[in-house]
C-alpha positions in Angstrom: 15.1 -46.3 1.0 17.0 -43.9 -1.2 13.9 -42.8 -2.7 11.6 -43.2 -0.1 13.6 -40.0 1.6 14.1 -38.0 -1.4 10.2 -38.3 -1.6 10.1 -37.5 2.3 12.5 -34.5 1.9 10.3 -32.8 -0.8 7.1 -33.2 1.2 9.1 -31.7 4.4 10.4 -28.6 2.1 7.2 -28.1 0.3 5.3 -28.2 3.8 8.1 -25.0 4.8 7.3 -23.1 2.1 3.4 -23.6 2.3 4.0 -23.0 5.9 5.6 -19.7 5.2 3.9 -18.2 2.7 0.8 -18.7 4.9 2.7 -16.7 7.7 3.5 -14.0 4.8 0.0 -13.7 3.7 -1.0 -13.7 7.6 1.2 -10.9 8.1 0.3 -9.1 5.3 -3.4 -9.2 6.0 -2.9 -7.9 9.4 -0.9 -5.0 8.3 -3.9 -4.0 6.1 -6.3 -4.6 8.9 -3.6 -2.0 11.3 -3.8 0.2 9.1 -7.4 0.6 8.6 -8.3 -0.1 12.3 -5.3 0.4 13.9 -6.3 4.2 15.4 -9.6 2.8 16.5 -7.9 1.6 20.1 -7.3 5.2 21.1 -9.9 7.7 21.8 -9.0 10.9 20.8 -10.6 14.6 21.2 -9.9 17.8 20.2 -10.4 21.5 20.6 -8.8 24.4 18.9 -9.0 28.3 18.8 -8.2 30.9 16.5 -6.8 34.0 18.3 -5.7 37.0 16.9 -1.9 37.3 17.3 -0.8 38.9 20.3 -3.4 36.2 22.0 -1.5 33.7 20.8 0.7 32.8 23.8 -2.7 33.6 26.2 -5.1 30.9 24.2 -1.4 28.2 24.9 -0.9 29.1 28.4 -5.4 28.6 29.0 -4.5 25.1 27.4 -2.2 24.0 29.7 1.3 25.3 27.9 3.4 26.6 30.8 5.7 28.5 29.6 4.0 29.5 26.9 4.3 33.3 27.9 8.3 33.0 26.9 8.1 30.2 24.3 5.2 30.8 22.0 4.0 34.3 20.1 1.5 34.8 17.2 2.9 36.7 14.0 0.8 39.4 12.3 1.3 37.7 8.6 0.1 34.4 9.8 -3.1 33.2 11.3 -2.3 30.6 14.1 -4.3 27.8 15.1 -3.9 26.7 19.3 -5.1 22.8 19.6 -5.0 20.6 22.7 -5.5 17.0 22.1 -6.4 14.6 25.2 -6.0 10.5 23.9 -6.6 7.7 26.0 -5.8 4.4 25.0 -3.6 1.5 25.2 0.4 2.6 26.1 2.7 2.0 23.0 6.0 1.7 22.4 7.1 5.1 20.5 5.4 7.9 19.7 2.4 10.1 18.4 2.8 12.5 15.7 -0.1 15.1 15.4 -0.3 16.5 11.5 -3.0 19.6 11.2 -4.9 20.2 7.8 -6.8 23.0 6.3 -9.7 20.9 4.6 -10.6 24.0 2.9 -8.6 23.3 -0.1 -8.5 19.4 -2.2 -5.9 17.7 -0.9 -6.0 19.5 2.2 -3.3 21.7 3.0 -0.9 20.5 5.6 -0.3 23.4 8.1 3.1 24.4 9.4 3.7 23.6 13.1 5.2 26.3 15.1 5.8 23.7 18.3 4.0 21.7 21.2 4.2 20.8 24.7 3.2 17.6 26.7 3.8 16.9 30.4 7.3 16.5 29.8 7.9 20.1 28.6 8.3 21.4 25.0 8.6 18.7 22.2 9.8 18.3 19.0 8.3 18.6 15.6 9.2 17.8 12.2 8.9 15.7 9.2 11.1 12.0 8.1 10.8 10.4 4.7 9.3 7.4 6.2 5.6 9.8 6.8 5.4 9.9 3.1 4.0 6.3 3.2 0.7 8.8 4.8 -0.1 9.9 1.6 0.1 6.0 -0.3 -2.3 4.5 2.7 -5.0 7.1 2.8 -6.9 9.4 0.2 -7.1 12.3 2.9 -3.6 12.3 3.6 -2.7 13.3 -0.3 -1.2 16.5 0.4 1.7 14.9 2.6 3.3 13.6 -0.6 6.3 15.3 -1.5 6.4 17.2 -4.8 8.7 17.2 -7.7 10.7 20.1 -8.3 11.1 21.1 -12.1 14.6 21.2 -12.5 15.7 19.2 -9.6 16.3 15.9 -8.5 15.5 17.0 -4.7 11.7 16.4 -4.1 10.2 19.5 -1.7 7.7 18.9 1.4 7.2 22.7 2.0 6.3 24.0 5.2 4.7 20.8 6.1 5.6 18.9 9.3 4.1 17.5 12.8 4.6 17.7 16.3 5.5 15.1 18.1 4.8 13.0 21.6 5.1 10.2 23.5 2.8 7.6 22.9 1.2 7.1 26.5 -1.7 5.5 27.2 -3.6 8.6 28.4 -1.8 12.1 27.3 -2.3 15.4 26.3 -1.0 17.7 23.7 -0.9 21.7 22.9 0.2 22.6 19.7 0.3 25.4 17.5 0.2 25.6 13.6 0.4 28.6 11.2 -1.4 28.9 8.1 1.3 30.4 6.1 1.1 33.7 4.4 -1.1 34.4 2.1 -3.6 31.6 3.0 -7.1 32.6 3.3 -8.0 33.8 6.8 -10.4 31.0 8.8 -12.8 31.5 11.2 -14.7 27.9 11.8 -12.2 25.4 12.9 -14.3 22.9 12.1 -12.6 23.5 8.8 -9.4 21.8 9.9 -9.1 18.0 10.6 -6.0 16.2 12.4 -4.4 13.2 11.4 -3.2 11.8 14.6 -0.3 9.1 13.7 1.5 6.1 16.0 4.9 5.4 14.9 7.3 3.1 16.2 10.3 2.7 17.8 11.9 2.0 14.2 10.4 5.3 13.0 8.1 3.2 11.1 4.4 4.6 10.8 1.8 2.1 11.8 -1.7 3.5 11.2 -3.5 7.1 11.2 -6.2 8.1 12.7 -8.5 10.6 11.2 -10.2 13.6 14.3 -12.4 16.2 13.3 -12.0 19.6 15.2 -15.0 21.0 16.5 -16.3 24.6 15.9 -14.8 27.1 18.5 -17.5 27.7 21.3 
């Protein structure tokens, strides 16, 4: 009997571990499968404009910014870039983050956001550590890495960053993005592209979704 359970109690514990590493590997293939397909159950458009800058505020306010007459102004060393994004989808628990990218330049440049509103007023914007997994998951996304400064043990992200949203089912975004100084001046926004991210209520980043902006009208 004494060995008939030590037999039985070896079957039992290799059946766990069989049992979990399935539920591992299951778990593993269906994080690779979000993050390849995970943007495809939200629909999301975009247009854009490039206005000089004392039409900076004017081109917010026509997409729906309300207070974009006090809040938002254009700056005469930096090209800005006005977006509003419309989503619909499945609602999710956390939020949206919207990164904008000159596709001018290999990687693309990441822009600079300047700010955003939604429905609920003005948002936030910004970058965490936990976005430079962006740059590890997708080839397009390269120039979100951080970078190495000589002589440092503090990596730099420069000017990059995105604005931020709640992740609704159906929602709409304004946001505005400089191109720095110094960057080439751009008159096709077709040129740009917008990775539009989900990201939990941990802060961790589930997929990205890749939007092309069309040419101004």
């Amino acid at each position: 009997m004494g060995r008939h359970g030590a037999r039985l109690r070896w079957v039992v514990a290799l059946v766990s571990v069989t049992v979990a590493v399935l539920a591992t590997v299951d778990r593993v293939v269906e994080r690779e499968r979000e993050w390849a397909r995970g943007g495809d159950q939200v629909a999301v458009t975009v247009e854009a404009r490039l206005p000089e800058p004392d039409q900076v505020a004017g081109a917010a306010a026509a997409f729906g910014w309300t207070d974009a007459a006090k809040n938002v102004s254009g700056d005469p060393d930096e090209q800005s870039v006005v977006l509003r994004l419309r989503w619909a989808g499945s609602s999710q628990k956390g939020h949206y983050q919207v990164i904008l990218l000159d596709n001018r330049a290999v990687p693309a440049t990441v822009m600079r956001p300047y700010g955003g509103w939604d429905a609920a007023g003005d948002t936030g914007f910004g970058w965490a550590d936990a976005y430079e997994v962006l740059a590890e998951r997708y080839d397009w996304l390269a120039g979100t890495a951080s970078r190495d400064e000589p002589d440092s043990a503090v990596t730099d992200t420069g000017d990059i960053g995105a604005v931020g949203t709640r992740a609704l089912g159906d929602g709409s975004l304004v946001a505005v993005f400089r191109f720095g100084r110094g960057a080439a001046p751009l008159a096709d926004p077709s040129k740009l592209v917008v990775a539009f991210c989900y990201v939990d209520t941990d802060g961790e980043v589930r997929w990205a979704k890749r939007v092309s902006v069309p040419p101004a009208p």
